[in-house]
GUSE-663959 format. One record per residue (C-alpha): residue number from 1; residue in three letters; x, y, z. Coordinates in pm, whole numbers, plus 50000, padded with zeros to 5 digits. Each point is the difference from the previous one (the first is absolute). Layout:
(site NUM,ALA,(X,Y,Z))
...
This chain:
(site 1,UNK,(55050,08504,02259))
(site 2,UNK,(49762,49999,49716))
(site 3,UNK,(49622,49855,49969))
(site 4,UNK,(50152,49897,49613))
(site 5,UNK,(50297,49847,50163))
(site 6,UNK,(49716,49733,50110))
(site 7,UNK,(49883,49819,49753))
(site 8,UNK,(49585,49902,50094))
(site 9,UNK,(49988,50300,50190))
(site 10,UNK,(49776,50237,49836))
(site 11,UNK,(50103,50362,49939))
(site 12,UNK,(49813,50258,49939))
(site 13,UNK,(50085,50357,49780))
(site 14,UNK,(49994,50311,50194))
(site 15,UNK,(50275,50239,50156))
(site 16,UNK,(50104,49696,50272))
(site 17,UNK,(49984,49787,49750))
(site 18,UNK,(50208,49707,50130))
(site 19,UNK,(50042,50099,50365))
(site 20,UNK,(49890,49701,50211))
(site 21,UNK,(49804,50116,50322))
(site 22,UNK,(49904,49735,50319))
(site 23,UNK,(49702,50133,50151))
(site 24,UNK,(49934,49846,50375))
(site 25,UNK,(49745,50284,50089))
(site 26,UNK,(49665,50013,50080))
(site 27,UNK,(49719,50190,49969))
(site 28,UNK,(50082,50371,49878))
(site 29,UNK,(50264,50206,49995))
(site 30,UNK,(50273,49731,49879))
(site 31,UNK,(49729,49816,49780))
(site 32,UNK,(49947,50364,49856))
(site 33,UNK,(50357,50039,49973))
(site 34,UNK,(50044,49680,49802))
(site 35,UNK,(49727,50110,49788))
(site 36,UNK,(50186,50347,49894))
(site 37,UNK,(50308,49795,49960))
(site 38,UNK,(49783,49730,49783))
(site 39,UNK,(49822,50215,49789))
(site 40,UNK,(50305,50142,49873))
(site 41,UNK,(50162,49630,49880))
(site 42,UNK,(50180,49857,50269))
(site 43,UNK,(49918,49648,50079))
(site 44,UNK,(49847,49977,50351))
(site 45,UNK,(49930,49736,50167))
(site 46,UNK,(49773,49992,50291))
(site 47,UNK,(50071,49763,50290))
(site 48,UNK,(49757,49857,50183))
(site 49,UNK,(50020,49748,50302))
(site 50,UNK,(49767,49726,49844))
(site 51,UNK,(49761,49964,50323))
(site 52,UNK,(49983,50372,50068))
(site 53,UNK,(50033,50201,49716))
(site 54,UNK,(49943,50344,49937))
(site 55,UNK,(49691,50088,50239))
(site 56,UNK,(49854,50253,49705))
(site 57,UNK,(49920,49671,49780))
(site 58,UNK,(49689,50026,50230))
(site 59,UNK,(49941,50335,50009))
(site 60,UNK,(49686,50152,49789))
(site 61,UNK,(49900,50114,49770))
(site 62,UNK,(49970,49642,49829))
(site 63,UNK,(49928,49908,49650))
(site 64,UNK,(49852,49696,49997))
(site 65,UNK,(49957,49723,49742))
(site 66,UNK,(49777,49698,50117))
(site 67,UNK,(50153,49908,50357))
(site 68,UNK,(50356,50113,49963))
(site 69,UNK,(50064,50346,50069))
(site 70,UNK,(50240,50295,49951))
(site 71,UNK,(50061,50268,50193))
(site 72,UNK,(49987,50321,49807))
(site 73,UNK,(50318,50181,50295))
(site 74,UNK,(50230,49718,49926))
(site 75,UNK,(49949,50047,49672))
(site 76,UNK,(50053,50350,49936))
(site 77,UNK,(50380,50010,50266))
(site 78,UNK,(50125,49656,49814))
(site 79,UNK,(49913,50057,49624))
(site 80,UNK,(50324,49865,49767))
(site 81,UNK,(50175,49792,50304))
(site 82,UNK,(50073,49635,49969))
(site 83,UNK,(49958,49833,50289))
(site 84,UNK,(50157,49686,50205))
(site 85,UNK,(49914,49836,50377))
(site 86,UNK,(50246,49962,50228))
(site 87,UNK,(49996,49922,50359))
(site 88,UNK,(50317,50192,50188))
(site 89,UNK,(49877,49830,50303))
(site 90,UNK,(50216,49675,49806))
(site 91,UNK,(50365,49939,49979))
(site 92,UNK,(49904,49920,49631))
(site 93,UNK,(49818,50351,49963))
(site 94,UNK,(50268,50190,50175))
(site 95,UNK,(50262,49826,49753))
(site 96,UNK,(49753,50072,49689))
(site 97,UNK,(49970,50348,50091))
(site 98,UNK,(50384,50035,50008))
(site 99,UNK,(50041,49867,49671))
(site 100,UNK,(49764,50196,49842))
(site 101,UNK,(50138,50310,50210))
(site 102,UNK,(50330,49930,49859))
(site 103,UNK,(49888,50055,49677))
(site 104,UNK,(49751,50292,50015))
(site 105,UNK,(50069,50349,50006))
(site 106,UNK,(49762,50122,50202))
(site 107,UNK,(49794,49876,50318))
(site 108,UNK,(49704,50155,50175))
(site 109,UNK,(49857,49944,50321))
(site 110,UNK,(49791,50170,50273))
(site 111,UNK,(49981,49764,50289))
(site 112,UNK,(50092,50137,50333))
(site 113,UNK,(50397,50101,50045))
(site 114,UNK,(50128,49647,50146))
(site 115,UNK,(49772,49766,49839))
(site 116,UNK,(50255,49922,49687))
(site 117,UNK,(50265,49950,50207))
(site 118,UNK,(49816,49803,50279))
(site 119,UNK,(49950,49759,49676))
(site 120,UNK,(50352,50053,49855))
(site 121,UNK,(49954,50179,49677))
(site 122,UNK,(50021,50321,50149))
(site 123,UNK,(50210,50309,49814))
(site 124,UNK,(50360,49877,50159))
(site 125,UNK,(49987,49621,49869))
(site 126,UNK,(49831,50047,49699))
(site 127,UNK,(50317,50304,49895))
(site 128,UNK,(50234,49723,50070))
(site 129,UNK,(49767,49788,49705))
(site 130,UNK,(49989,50311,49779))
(site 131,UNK,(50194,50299,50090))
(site 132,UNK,(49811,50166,49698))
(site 133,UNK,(49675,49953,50142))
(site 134,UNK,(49817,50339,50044))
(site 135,UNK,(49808,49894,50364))
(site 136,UNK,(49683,50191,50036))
(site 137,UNK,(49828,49987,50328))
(site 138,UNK,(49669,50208,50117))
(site 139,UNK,(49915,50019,50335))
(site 140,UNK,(49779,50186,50212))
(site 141,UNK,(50265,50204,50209))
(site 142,UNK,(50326,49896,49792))
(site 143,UNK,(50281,49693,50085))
(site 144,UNK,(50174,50236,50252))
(site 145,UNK,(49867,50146,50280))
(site 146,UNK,(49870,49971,50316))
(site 147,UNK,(49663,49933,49872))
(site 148,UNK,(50086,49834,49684))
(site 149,UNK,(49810,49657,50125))
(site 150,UNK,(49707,50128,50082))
(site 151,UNK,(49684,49864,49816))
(site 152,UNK,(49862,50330,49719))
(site 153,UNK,(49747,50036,49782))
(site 154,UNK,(49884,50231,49760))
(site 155,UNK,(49786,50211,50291))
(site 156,UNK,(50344,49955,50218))
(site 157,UNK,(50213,50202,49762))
(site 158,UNK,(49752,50251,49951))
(site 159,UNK,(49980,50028,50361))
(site 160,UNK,(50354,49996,50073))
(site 161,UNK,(50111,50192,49722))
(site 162,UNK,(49764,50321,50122))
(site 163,UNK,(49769,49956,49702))
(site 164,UNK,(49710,49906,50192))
(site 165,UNK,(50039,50272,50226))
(site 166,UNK,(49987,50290,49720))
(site 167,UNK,(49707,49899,49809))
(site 168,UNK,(49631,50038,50115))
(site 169,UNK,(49783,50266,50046))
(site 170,UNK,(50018,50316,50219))
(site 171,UNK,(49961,49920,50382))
(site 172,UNK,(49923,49624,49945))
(site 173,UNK,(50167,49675,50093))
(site 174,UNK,(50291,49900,49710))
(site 175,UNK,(49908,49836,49769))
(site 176,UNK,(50165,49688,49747))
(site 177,UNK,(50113,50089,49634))
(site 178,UNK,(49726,49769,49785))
(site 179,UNK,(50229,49814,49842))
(site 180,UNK,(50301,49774,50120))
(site 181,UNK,(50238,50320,49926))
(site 182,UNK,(50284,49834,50261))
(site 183,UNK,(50012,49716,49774))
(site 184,UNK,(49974,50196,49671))
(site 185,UNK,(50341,50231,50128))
(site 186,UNK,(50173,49695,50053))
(site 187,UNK,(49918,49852,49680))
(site 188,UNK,(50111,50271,49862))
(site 189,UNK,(50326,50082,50195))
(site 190,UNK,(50078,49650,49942))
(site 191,UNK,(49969,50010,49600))
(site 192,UNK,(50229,50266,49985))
(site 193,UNK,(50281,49847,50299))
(site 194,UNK,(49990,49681,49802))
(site 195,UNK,(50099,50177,49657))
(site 196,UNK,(50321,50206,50138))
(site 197,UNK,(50122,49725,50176))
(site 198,UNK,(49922,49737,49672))
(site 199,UNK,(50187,50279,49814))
(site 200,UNK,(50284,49992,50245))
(site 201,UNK,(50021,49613,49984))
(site 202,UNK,(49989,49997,49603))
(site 203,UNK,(50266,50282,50023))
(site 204,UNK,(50261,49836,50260))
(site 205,UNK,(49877,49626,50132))
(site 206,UNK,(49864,50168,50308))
(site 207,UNK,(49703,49870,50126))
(site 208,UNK,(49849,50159,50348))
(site 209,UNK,(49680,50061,50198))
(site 210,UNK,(49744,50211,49913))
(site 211,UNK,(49842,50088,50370))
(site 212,UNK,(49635,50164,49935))
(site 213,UNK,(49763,50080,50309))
(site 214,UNK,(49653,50075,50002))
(site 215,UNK,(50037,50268,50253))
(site 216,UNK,(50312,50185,49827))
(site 217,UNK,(49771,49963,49653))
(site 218,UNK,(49710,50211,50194))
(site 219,UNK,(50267,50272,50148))
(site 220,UNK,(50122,50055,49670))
(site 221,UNK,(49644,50078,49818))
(site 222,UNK,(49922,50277,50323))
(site 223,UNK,(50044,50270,49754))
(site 224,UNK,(50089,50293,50211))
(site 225,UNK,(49896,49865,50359))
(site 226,UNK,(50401,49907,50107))
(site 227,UNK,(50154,50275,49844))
(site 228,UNK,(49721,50240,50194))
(site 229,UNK,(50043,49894,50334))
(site 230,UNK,(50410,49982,49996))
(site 231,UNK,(49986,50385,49864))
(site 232,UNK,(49674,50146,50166))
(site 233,UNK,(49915,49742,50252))
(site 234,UNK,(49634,49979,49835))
(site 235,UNK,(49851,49657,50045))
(site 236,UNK,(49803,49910,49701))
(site 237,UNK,(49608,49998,50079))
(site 238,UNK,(49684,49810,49860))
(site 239,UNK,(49894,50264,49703))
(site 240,UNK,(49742,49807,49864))
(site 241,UNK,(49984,50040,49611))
(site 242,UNK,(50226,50332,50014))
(site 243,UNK,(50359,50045,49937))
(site 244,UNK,(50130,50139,50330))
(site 245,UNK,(50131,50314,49855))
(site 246,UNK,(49931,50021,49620))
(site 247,UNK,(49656,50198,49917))
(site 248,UNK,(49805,49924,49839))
(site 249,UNK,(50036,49642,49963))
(site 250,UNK,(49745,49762,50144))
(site 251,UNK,(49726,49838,49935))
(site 252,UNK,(49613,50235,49909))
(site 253,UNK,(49652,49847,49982))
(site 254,UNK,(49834,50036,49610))
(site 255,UNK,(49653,49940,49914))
(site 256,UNK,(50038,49630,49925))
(site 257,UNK,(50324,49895,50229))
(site 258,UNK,(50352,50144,50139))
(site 259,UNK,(50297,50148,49752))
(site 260,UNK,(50313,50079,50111))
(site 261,UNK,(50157,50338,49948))
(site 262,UNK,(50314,50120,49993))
(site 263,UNK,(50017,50349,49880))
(site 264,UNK,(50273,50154,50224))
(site 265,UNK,(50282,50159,49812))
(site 266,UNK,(49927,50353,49830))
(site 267,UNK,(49962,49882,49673))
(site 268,UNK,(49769,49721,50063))
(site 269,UNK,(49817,50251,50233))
(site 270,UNK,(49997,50255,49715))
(site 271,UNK,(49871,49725,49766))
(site 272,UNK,(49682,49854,50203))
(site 273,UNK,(49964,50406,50127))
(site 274,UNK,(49879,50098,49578))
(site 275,UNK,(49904,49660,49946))
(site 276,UNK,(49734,50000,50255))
(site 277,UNK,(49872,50335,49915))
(site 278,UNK,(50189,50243,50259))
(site 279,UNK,(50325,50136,49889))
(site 280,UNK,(50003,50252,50240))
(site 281,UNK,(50071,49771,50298))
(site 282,UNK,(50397,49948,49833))
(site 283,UNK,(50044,50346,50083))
(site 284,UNK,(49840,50039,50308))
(site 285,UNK,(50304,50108,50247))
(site 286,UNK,(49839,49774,50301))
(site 287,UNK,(50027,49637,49824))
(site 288,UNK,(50228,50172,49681))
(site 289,UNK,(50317,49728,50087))
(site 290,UNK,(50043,49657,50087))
(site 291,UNK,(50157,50089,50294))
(site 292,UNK,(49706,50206,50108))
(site 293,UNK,(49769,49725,49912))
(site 294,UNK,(50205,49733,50189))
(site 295,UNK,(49895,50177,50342))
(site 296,UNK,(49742,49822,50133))
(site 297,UNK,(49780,50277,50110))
(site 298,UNK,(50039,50156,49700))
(site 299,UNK,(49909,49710,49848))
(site 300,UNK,(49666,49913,50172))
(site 301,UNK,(49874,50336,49993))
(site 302,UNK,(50081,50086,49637))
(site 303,UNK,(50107,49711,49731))
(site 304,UNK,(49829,49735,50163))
(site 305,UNK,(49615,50120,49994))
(site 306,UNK,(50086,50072,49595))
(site 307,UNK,(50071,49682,49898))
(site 308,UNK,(49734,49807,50203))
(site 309,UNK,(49782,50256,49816))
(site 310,UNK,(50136,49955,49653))
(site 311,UNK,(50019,49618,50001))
(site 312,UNK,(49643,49914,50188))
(site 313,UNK,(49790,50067,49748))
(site 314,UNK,(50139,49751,49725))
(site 315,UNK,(50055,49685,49985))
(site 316,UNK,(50373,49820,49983))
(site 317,UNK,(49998,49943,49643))
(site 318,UNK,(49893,50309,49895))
(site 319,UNK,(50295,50126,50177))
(site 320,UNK,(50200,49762,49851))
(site 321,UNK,(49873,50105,49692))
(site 322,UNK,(50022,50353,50051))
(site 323,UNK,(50336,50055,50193))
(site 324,UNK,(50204,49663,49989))
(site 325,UNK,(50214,50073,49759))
(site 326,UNK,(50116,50355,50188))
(site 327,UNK,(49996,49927,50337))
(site 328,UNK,(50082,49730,50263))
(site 329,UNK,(49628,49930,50034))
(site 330,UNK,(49916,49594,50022))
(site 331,UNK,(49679,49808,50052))
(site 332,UNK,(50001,49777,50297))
(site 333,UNK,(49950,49682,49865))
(site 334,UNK,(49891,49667,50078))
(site 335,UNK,(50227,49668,49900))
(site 336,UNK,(49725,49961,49763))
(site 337,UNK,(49996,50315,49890))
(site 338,UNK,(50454,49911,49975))
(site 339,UNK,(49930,49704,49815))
(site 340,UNK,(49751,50081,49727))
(site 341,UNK,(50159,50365,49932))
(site 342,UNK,(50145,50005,49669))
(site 343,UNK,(50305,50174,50126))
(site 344,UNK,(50064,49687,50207))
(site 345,UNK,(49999,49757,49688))
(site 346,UNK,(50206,50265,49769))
(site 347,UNK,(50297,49949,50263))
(site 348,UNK,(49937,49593,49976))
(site 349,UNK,(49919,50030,50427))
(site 350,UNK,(49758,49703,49960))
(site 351,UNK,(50082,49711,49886))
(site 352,UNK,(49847,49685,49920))
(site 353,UNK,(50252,49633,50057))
(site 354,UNK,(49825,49731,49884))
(site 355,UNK,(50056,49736,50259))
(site 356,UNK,(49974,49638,49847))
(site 357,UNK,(49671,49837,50130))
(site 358,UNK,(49882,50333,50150))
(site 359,UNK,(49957,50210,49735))
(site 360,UNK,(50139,50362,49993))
(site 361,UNK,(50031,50209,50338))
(site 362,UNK,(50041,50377,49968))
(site 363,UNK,(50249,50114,50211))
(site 364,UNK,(50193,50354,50065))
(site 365,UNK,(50323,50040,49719))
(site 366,UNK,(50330,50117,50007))
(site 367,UNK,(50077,50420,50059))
(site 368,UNK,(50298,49966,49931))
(site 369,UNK,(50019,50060,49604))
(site 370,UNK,(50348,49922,49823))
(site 371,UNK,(49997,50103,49607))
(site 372,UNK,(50274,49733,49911))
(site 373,UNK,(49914,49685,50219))
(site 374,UNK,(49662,50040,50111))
(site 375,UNK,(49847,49780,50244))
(site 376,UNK,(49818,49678,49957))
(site 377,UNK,(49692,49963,50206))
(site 378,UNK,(49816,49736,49833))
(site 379,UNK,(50162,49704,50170))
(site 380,UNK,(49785,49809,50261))
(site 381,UNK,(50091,49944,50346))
(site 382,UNK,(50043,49618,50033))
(site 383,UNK,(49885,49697,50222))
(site 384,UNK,(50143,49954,50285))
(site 385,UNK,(50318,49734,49913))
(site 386,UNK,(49905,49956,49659))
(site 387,UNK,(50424,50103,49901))
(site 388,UNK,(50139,49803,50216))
(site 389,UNK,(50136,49726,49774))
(site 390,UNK,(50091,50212,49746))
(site 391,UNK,(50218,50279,50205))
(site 392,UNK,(50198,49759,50236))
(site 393,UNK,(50089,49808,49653))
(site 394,UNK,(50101,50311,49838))
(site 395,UNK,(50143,50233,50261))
(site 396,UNK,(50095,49739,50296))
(site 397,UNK,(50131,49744,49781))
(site 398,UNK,(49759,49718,50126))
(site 399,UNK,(49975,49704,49808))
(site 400,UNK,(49606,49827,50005))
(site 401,UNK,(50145,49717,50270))
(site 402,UNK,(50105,50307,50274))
(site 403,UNK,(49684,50198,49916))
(site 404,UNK,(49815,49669,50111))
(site 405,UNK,(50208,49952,50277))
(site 406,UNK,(49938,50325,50128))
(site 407,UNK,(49628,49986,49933))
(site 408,UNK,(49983,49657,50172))
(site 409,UNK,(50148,50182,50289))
(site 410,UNK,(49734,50253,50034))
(site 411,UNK,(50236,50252,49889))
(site 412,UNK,(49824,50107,49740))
């Protein structure tokens, strides 16, 4: 099924233009999900249970214009969705849902494993509605499992997943990634498990689940720390801003702030060596290879104290200025420093969506950059219900007498 095979339901240009997406989740990592999937055309609609919608409608920042009020989050994870109440708690909401289901391609939701089926729209009944339907479902620890039903948050799948454990400084307690990165690997798992299995379905009729877990989402963005401990039986430890093998590459105080620095393969070693005025240091037969640099003695005693010395005098932009362009050497900036950086407006990362009533809200934009169907980002995220009519007319099939009905039954 088609958005254009629906006359009244709008459909936007865009690589997935014309792939119809229910989205049940709340809060982030399926919202962000639906946003990827959004921004690149498909027609997603968000579905929200009328008397407790998505809990981010009331979370801040808010824009506000005269007593009404928007919040700035909600904005920025729904941006391009339609949107429709319905109340699953209802025989009439349950039977909505399936309708709808049976028509859409994709569905996402990240309630705990159990919940959908509890209600009776989980994966297994709504297959028999749509065997094409790709089934996404994110979850803290996964739908199978002995601990798939536990509650998880963002903090729970870094904690779980080992993350929390590996990051924090030297000696001291661990310490939480500063932003929601469980959520953000999900989101991003998720994108990419609902596109093989929508090109699976387009291929052969095939719908199935997509089974995404916070946890597994963490494990998987470890970098070395598995791999290290099954071979060596080294358990990754807090290393503060350092790498825990490559030197150099960490984080050095400058006159005005922090850069990073990440000088630690010959030639980049060779390069900052003449660029910062001692050439002879590339041949000296102590510190001469990266291997030789990597040891951390080695290190401390003889690269480290040289690059604390060549970087403290200036200030971040004049080593920007002088060596950005030749080395992995990066200012440590502030989000304001993020958002009003040229660079960051070149690559169109903030936006502005003018939300009708509000005004515009600038908001992060889309990495992902295709040459032939770029994304749309301008589209604003919508009331809560305010599709309702119009999608359960156009996709569902409901004529204005049912829609009534169903809103006279608190269904809607």
């Amino acid at each position: 099924m088609t958005a254009d095979m629906f006359p009244g339901l709008p459909e936007q240009p865009g690589a997935l233009s014309g792939v119809v997406v229910l989205d049940l989740s709340r809060v982030l990592a399926g919202p962000y999900c639906g946003q990827i999937l959004a921004d690149f055309g498909a027609t997603v609609i968000k579905v929200e249970n009328p008397r407790d919608p998505d809990v981010t409608r009331g979370f801040p920042p808010y824009v506000r214009a005269g007593e009404r009020e928007l919040s700035g989050y909600y904005a920025q994870y729904n941006r391009g969705k339609l949107t429709i109440t319905l109340d699953l708690s209802t025989e009439a909401g349950r039977t909505a849902l399936k309708d709808l289901a049976a028509r859409a391609d994709i569905l996402v939701e990240n309630f705990r494993p159990g919940t959908m089926a509890k209600l009776g729209v989980g994966y297994e009944t709504l297959a028999e509605v749509n065997p094409r339907l790709v089934y996404t479902a994110i979850s803290g620890y996964g739908q199978t499992g002995s601990r798939s039903r536990r509650p998880a948050f963002d903090s729970t799948a870094q904690a779980a997943g080992g993350l929390w454990s590996m990051n924090g400084d030297p000696g001291g307690p661990p310490v939480r990634v500063g932003t929601v990165l469980g959520d953000l690997a999900a989101t991003l798992f998720a994108v990419t498990g609902t596109l093989l299995a929508l090109r699976h379905a387009e291929g052969t009729g095939q719908g199935q689940l997509v089974d995404v877990a916070q946890v597994d989402s963490v494990i998987a963005l470890t970098e070395n720390a598995v791999v290290n401990y099954t071979v060596d039986g080294d358990v990754a430890r807090h290393t503060g801003n350092r790498h825990p093998w490559v030197r150099p590459y960490e984080l050095f105080p400058c006159r005005d702030g922090h850069v990073f620095f990440g000088a630690y393969t010959d030639k980049f070693w060779r390069l900052a060596c003449e660029l910062f005025g001692e050439p002879g240091l590339a041949a000296d037969p102590e510190i001469d290879t990266m291997r030789k640099r990597f040891d951390e003695d080695v290190y401390e005693r003889r690269v480290r104290p040289v690059i604390a010395r060549w970087l403290a005098g200036r200030t971040g932009e004049e080593l920007e200025r002088m060596a950005g362009e030749v080395l992995p050497l990066t200012v440590v900036k502030s989000i304001k420093d993020v958002v009003e950086d040229p660079g960051t407006a070149e690559r169109d990362m903030v936006v502005s969506v003018d939300h009708p009533g509000f005004g515009p809200v600038r908001m992060f934009g889309q990495p992902i950059k295709l040459s032939a169907t770029p994304a749309d980002v301008g589209r604003p995220a919508p009331e809560l219900g305010r599709d309702t009519e119009v999608v359960l007319g156009a996709l569902a099939g409901y004529d204005p007498d049912k829609i009534a009905a169903l809103r006279a039954a608190g269904a809607i």
